[in-house]
PyMOL Python script that loads the backbone (N, CA, C, O; Angstrom):
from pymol import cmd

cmd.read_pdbstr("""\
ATOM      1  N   UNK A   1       8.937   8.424  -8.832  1.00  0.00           N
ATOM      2  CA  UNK A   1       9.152   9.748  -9.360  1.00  0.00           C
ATOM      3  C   UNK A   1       8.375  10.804  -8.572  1.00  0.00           C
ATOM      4  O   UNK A   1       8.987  11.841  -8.313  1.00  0.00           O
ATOM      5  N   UNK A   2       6.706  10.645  -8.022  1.00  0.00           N
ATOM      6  CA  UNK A   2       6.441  11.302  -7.425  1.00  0.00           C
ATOM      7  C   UNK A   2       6.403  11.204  -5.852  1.00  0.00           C
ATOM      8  O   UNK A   2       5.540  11.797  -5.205  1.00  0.00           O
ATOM      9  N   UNK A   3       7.364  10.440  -5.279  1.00  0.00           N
ATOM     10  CA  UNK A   3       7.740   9.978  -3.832  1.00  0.00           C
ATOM     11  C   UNK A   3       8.637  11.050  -3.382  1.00  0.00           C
ATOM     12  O   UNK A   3       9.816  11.063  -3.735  1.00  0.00           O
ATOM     13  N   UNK A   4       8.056  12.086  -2.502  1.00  0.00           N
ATOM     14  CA  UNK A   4       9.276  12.872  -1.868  1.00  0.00           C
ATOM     15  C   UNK A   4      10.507  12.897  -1.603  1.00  0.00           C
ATOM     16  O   UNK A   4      10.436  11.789  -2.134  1.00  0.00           O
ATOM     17  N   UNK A   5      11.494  13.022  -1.343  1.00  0.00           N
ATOM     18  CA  UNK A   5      13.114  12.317  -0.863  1.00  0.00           C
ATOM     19  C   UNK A   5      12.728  12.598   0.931  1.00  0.00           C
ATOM     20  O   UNK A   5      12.935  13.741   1.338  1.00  0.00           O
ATOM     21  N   UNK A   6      12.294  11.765   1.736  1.00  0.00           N
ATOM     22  CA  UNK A   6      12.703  12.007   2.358  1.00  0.00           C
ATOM     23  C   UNK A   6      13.558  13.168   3.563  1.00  0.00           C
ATOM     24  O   UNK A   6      13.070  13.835   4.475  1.00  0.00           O
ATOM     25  N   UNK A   7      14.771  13.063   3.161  1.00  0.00           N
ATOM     26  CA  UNK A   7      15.876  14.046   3.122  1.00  0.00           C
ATOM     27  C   UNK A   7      15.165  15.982   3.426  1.00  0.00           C
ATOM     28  O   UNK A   7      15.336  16.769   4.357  1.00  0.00           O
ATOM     29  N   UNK A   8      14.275  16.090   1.953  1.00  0.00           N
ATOM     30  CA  UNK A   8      13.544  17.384   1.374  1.00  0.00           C
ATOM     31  C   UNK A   8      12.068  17.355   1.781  1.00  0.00           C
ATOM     32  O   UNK A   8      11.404  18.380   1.627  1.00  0.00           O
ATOM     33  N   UNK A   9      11.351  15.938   2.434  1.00  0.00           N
ATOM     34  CA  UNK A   9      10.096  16.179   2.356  1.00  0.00           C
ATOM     35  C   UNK A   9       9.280  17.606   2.591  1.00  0.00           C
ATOM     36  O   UNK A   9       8.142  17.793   2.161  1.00  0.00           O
ATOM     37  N   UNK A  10      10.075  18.617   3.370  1.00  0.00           N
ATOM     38  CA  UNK A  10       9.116  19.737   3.299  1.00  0.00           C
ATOM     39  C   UNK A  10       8.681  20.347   2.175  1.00  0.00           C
ATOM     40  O   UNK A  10       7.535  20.789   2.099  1.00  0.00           O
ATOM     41  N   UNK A  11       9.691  20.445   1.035  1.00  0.00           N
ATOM     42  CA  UNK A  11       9.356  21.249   0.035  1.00  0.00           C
ATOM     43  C   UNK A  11       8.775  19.306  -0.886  1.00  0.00           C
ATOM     44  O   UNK A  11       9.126  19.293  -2.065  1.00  0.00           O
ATOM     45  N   UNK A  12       8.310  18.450  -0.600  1.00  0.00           N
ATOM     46  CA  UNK A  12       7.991  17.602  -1.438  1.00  0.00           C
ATOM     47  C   UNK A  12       8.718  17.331  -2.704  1.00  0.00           C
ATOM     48  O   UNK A  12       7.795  16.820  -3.339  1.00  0.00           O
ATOM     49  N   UNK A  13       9.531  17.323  -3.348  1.00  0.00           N
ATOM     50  CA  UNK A  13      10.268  17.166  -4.453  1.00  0.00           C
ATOM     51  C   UNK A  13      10.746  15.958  -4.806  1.00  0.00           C
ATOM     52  O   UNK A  13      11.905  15.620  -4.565  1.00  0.00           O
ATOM     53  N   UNK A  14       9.814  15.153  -5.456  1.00  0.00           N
ATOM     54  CA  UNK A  14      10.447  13.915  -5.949  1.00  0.00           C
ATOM     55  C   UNK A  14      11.538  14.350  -7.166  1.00  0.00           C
ATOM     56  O   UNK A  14      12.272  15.333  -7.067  1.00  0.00           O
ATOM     57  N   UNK A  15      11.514  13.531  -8.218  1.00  0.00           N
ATOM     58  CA  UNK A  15      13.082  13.200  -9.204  1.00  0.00           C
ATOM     59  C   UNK A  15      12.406  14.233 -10.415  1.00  0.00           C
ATOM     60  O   UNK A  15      11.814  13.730 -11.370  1.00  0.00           O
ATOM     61  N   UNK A  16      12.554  15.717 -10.276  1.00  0.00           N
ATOM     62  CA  UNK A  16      12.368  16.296 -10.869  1.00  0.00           C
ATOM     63  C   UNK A  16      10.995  17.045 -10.778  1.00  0.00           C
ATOM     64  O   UNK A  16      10.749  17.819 -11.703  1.00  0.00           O
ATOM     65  N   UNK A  17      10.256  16.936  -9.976  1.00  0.00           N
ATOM     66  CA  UNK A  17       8.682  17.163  -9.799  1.00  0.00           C
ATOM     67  C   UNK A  17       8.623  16.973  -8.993  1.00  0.00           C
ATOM     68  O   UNK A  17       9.023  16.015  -8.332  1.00  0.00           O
ATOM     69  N   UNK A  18       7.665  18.536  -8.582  1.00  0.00           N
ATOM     70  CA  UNK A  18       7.301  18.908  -7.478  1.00  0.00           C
ATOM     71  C   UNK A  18       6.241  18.428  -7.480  1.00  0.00           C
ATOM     72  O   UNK A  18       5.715  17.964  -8.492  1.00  0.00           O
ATOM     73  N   UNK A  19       5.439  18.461  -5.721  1.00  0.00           N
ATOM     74  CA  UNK A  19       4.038  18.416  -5.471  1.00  0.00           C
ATOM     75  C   UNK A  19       3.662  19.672  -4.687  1.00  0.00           C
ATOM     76  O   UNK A  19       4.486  20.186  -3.930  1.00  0.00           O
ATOM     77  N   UNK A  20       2.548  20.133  -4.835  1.00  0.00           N
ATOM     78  CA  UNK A  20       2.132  21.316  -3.993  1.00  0.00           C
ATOM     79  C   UNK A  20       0.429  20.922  -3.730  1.00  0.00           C
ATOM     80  O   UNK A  20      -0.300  20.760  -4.709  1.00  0.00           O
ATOM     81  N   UNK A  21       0.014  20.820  -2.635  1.00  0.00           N
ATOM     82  CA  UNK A  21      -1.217  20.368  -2.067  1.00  0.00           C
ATOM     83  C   UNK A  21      -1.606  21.808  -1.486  1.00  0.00           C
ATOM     84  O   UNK A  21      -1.148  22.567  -0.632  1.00  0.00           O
ATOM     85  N   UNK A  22      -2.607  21.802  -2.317  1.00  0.00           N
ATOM     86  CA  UNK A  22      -4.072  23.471  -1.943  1.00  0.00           C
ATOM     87  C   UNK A  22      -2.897  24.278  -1.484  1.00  0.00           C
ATOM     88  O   UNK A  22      -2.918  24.521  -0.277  1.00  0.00           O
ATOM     89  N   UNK A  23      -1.894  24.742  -2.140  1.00  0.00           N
ATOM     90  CA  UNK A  23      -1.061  25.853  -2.029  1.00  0.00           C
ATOM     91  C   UNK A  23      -1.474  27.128  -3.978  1.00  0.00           C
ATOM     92  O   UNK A  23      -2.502  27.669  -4.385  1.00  0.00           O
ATOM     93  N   UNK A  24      -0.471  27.071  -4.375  1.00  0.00           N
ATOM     94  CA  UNK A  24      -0.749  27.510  -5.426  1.00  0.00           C
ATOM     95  C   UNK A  24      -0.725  26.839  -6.696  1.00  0.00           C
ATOM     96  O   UNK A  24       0.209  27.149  -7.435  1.00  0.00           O
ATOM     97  N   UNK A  25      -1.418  26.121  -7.045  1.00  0.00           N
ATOM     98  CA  UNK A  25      -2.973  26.561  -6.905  1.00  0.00           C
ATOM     99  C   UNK A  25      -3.755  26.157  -5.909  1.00  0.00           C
ATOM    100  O   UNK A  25      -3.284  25.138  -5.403  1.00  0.00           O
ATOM    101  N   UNK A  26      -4.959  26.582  -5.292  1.00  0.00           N
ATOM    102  CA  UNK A  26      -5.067  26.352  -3.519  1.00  0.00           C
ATOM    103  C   UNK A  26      -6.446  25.523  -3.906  1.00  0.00           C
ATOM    104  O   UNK A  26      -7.419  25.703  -3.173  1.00  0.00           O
ATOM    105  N   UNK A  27      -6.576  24.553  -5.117  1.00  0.00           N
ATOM    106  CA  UNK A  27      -7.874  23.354  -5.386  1.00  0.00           C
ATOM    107  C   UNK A  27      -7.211  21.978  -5.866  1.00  0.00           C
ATOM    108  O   UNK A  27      -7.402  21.221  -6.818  1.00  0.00           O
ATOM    109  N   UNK A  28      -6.457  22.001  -4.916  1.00  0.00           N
ATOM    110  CA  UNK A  28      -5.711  20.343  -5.057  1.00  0.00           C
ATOM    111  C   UNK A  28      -4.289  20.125  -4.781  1.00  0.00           C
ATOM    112  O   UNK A  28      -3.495  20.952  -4.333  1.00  0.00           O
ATOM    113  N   UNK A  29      -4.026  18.649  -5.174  1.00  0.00           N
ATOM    114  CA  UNK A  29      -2.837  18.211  -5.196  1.00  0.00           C
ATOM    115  C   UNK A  29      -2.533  18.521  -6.753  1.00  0.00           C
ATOM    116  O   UNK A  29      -3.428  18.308  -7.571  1.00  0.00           O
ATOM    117  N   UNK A  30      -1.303  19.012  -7.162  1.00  0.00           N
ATOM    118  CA  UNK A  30      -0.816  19.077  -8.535  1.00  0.00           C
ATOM    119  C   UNK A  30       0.496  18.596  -8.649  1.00  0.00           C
ATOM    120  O   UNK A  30       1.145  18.509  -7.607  1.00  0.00           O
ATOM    121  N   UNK A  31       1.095  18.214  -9.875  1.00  0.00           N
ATOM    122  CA  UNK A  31       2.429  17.490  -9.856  1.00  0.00           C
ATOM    123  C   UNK A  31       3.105  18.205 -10.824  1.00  0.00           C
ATOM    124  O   UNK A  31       2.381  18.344 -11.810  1.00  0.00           O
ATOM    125  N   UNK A  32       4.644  18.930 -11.013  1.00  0.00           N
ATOM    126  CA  UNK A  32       4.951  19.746 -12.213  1.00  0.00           C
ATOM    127  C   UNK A  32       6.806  19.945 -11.494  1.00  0.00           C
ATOM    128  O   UNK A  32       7.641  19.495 -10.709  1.00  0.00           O
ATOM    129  N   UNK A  33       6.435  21.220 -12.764  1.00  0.00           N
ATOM    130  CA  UNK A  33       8.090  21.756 -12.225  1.00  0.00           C
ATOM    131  C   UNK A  33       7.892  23.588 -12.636  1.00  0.00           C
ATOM    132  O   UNK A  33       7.498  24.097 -13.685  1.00  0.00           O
ATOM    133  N   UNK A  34       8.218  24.057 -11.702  1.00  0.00           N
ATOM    134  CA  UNK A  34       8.994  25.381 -12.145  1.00  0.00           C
ATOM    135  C   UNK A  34      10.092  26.165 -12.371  1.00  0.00           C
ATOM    136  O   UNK A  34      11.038  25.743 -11.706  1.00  0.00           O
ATOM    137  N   UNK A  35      10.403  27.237 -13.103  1.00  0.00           N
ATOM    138  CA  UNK A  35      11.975  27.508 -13.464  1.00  0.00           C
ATOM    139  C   UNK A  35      12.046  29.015 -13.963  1.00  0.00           C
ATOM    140  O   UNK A  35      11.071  29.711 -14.246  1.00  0.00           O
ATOM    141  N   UNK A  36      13.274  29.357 -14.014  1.00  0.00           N
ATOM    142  CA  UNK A  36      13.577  30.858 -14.570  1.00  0.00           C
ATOM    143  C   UNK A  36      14.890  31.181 -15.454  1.00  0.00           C
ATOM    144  O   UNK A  36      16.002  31.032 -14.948  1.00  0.00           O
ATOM    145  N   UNK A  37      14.756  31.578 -16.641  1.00  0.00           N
ATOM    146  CA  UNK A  37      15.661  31.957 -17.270  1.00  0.00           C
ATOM    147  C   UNK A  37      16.034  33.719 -17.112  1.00  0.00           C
ATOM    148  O   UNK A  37      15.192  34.488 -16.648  1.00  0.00           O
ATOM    149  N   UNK A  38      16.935  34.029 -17.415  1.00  0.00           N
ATOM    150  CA  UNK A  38      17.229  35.458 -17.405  1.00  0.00           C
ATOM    151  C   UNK A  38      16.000  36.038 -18.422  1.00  0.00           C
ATOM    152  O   UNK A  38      15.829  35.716 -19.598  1.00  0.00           O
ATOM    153  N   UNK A  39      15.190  36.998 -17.609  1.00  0.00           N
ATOM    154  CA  UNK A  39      13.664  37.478 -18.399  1.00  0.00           C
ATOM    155  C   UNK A  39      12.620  36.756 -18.228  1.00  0.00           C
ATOM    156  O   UNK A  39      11.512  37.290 -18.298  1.00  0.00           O
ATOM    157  N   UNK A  40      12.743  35.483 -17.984  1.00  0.00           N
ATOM    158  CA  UNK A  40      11.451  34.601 -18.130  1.00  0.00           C
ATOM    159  C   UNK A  40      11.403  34.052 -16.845  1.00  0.00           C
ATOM    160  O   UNK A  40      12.277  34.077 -15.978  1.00  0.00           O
ATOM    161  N   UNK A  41      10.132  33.485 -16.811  1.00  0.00           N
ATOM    162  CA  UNK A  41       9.384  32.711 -15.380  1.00  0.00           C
ATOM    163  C   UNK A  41       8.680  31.731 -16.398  1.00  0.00           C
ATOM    164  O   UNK A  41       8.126  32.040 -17.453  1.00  0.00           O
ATOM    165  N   UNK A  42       8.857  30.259 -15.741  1.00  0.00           N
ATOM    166  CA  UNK A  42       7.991  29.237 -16.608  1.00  0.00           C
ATOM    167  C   UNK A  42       7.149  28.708 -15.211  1.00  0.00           C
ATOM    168  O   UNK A  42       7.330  28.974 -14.022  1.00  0.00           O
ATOM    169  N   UNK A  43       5.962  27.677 -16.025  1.00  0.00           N
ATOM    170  CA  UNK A  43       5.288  26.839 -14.869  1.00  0.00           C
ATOM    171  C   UNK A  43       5.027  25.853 -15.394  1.00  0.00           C
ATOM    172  O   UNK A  43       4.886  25.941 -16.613  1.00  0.00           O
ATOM    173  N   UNK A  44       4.846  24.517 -14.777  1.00  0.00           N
ATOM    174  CA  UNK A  44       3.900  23.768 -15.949  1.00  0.00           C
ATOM    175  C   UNK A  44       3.708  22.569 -14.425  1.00  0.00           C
ATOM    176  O   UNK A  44       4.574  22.182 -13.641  1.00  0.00           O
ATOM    177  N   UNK A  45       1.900  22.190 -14.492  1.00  0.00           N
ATOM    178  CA  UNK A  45       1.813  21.556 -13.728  1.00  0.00           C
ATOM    179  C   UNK A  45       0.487  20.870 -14.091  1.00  0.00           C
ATOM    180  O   UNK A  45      -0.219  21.291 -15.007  1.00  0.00           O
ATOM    181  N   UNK A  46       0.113  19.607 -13.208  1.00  0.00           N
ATOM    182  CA  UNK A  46      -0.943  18.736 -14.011  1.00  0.00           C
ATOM    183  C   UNK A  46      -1.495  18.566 -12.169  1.00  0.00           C
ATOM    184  O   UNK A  46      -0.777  18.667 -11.174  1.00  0.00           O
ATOM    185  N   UNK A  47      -2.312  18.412 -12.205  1.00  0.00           N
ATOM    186  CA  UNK A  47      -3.320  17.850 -11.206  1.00  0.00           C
ATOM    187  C   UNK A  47      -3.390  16.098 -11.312  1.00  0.00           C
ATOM    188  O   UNK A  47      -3.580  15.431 -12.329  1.00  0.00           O
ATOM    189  N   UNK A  48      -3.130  15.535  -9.668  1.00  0.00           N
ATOM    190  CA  UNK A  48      -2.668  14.435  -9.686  1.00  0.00           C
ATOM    191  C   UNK A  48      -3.290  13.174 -10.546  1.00  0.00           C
ATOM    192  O   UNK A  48      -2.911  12.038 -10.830  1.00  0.00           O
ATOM    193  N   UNK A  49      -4.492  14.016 -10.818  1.00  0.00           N
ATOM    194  CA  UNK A  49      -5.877  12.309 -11.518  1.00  0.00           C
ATOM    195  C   UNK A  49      -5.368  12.930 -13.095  1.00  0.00           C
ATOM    196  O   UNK A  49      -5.733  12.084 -13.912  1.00  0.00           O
ATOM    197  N   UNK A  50      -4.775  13.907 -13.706  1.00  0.00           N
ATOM    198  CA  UNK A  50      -4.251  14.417 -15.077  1.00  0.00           C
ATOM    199  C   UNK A  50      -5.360  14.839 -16.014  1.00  0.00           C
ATOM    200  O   UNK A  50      -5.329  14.795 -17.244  1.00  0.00           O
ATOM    201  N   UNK A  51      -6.867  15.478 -14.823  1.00  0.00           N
ATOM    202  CA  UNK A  51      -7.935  15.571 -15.513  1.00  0.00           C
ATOM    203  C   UNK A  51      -7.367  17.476 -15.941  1.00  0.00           C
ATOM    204  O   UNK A  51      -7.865  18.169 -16.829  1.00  0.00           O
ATOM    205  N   UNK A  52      -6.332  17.852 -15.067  1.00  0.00           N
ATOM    206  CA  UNK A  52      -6.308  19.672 -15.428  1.00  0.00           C
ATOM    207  C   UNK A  52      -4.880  19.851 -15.600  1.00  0.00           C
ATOM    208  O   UNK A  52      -4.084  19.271 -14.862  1.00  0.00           O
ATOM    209  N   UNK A  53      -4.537  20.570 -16.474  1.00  0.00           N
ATOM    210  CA  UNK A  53      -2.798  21.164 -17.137  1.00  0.00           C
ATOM    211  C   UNK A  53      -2.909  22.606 -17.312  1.00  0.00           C
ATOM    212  O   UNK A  53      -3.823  23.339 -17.693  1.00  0.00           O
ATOM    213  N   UNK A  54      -1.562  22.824 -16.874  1.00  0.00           N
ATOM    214  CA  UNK A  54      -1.393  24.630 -17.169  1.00  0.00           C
ATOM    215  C   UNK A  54      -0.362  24.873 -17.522  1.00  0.00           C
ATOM    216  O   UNK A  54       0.392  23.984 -17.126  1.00  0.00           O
ATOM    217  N   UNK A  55       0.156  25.613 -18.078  1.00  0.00           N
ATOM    218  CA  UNK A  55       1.413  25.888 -18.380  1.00  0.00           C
ATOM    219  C   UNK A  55       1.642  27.075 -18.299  1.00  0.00           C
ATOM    220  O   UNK A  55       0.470  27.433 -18.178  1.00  0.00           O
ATOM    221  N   UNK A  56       2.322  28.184 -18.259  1.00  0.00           N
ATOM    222  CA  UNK A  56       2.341  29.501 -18.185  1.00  0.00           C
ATOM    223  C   UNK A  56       3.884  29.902 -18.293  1.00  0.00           C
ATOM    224  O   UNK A  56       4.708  29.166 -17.750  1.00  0.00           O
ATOM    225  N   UNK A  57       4.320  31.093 -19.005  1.00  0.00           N
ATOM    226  CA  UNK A  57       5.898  31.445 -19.170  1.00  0.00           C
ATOM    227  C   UNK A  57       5.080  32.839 -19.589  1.00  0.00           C
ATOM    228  O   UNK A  57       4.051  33.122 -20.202  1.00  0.00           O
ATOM    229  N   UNK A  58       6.393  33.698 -18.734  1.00  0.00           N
ATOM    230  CA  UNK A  58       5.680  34.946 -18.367  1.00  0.00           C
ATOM    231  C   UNK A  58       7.056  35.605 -18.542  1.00  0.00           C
ATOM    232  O   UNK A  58       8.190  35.185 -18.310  1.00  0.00           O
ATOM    233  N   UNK A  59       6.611  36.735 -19.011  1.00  0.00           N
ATOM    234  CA  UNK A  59       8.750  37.752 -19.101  1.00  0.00           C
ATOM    235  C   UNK A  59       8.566  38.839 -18.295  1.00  0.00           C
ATOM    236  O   UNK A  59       7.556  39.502 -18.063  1.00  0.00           O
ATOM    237  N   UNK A  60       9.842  38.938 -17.850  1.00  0.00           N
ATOM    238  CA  UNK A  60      10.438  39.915 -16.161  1.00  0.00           C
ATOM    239  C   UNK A  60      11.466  40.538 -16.811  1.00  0.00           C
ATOM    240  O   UNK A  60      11.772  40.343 -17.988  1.00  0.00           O
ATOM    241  N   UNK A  61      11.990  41.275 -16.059  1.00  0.00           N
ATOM    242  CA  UNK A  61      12.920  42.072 -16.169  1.00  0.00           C
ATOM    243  C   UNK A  61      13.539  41.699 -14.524  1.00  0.00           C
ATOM    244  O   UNK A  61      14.735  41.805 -14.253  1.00  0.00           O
ATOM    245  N   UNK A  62      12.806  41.388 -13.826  1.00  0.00           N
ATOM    246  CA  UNK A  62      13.175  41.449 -12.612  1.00  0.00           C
ATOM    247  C   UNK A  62      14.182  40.097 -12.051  1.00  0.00           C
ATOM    248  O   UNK A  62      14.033  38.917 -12.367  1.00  0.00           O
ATOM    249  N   UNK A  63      15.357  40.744 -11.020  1.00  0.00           N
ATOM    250  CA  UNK A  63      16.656  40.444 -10.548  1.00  0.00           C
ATOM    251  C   UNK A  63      16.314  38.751  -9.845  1.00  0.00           C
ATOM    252  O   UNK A  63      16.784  37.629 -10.034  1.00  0.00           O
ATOM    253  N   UNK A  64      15.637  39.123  -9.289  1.00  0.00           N
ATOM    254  CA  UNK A  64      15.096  37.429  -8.452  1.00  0.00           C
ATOM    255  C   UNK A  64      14.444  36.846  -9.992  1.00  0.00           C
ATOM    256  O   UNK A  64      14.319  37.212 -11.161  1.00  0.00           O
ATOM    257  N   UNK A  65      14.035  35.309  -8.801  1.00  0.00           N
ATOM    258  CA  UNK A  65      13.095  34.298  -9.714  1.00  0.00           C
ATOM    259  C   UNK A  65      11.619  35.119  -9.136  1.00  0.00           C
ATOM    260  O   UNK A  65      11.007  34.863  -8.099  1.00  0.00           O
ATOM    261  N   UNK A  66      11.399  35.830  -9.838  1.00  0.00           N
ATOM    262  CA  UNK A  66       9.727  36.480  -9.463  1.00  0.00           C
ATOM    263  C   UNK A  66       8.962  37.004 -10.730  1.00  0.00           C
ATOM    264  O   UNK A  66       9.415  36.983 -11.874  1.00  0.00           O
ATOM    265  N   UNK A  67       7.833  37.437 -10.379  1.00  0.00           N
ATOM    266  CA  UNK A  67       7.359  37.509 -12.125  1.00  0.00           C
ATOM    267  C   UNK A  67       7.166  38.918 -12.037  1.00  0.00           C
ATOM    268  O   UNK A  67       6.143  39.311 -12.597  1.00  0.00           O
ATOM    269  N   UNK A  68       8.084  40.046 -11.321  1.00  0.00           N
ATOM    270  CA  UNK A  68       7.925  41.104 -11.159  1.00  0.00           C
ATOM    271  C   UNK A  68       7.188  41.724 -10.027  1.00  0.00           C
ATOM    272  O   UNK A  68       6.862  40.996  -9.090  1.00  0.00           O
ATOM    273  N   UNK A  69       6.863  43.091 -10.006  1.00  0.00           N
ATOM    274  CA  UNK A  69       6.148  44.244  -9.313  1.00  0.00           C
ATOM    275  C   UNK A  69       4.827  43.164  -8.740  1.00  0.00           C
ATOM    276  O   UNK A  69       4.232  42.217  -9.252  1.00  0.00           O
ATOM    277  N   UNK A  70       4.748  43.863  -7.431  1.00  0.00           N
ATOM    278  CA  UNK A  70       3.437  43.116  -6.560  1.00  0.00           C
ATOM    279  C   UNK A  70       2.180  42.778  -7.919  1.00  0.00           C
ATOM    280  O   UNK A  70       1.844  41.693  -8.393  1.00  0.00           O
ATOM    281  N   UNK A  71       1.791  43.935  -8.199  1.00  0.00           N
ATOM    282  CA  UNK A  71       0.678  43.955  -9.194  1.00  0.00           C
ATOM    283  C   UNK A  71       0.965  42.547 -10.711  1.00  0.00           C
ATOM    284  O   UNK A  71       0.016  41.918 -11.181  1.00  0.00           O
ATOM    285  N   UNK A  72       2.221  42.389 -11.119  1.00  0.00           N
ATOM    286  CA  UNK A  72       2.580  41.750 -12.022  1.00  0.00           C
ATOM    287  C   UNK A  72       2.155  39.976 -11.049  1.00  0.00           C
ATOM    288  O   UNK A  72       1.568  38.927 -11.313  1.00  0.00           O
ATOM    289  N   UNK A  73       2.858  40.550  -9.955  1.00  0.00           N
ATOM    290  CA  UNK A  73       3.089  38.587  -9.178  1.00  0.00           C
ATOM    291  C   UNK A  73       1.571  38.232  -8.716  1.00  0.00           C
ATOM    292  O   UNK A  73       1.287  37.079  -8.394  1.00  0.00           O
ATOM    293  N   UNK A  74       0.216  39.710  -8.694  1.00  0.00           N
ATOM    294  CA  UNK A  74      -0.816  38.925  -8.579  1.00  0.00           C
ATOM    295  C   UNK A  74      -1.424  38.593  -9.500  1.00  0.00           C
ATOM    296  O   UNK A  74      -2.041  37.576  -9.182  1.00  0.00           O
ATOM    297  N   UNK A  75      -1.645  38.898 -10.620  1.00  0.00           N
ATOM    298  CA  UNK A  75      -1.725  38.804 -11.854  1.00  0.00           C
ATOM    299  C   UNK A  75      -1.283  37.235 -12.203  1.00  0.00           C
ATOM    300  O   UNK A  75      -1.988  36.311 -12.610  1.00  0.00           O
ATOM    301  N   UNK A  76      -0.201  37.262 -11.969  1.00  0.00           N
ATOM    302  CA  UNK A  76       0.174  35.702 -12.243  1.00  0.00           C
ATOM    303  C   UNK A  76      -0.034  34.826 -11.305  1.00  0.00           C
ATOM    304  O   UNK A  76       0.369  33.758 -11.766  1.00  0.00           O
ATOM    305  N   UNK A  77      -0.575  34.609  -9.876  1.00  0.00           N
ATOM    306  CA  UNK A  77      -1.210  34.341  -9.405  1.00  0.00           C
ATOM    307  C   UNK A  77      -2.322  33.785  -9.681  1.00  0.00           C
ATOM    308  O   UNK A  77      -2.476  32.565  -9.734  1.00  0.00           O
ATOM    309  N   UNK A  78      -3.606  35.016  -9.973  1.00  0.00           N
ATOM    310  CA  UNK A  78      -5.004  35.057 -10.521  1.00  0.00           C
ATOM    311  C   UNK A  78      -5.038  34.061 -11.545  1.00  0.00           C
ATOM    312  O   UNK A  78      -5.910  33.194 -11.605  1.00  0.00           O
ATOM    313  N   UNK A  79      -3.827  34.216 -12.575  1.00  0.00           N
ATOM    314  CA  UNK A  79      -4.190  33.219 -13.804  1.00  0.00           C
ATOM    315  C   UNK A  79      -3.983  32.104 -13.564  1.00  0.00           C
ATOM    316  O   UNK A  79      -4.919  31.390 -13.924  1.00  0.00           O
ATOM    317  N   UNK A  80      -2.238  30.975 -12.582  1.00  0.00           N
ATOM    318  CA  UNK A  80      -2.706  29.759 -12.100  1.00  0.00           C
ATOM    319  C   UNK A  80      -4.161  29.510 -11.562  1.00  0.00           C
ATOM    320  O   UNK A  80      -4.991  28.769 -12.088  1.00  0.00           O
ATOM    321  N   UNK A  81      -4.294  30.120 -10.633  1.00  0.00           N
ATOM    322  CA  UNK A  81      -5.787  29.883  -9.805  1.00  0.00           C
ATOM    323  C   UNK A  81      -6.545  29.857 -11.432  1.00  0.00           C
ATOM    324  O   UNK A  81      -6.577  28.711 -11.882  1.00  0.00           O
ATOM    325  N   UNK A  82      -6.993  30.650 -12.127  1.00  0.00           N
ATOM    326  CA  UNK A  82      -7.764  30.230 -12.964  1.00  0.00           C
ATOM    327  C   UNK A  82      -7.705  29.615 -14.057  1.00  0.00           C
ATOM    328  O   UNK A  82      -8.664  29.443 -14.809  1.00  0.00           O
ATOM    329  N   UNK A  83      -6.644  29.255 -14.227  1.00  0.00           N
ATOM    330  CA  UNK A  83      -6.081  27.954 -15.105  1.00  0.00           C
ATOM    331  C   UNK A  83      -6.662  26.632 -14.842  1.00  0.00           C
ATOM    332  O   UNK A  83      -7.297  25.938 -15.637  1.00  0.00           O
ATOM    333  N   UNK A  84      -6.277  26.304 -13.286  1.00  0.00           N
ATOM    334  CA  UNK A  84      -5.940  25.033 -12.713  1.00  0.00           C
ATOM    335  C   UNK A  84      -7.315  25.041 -11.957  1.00  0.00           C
ATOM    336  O   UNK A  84      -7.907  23.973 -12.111  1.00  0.00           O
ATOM    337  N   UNK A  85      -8.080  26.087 -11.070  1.00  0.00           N
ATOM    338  CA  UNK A  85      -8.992  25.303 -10.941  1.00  0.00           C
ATOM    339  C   UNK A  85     -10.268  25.880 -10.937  1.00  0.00           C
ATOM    340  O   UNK A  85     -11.078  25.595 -10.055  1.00  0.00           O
ATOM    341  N   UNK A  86     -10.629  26.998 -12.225  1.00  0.00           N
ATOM    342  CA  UNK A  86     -11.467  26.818 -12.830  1.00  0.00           C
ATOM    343  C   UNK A  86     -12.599  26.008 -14.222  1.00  0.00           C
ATOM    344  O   UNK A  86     -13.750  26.409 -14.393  1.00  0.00           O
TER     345      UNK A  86
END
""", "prot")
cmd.dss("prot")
cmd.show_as("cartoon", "prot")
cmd.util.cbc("prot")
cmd.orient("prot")
């Protein structure tokens, strides 16, 4: 489940779950999934030993998968980072 395909290894994506290594959040390997409904932005991700969890769902207005205006996307930023590895 958490074995890359091959095929995708750049973006790492095993069978439903992603991996992201010292990206965002930039203090580890973490294992999860992210997604967007019309208005919403979700996250949810665990750090590979399952000692740290975050979850976060955030509401947009905005046309892309983004969590809005620069100021809004650092904001949500700041809070993974201090979710996951503070």
């Amino acid at each position: 489940m958490f074995r890359p395909d091959p095929e995708v290894a750049r973006i790492r994506h095993g069978v439903g779950v992603w991996r992201v290594d010292d990206e965002l959040p930039p203090c580890g390997s973490f294992v999860g999934h992210d997604g967007a409904a019309p208005g919403y932005d979700a996250t949810a991700f665990s750090n590979v030993d399952g000692t740290r969890q975050y979850t976060a769902l955030t509401h947009n207005s905005a046309p892309e998968d983004v969590v809005g205006y620069d100021e809004a996307q650092q904001a949500f930023k700041d809070l993974i980072i201090t979710a996951a590895c503070n």
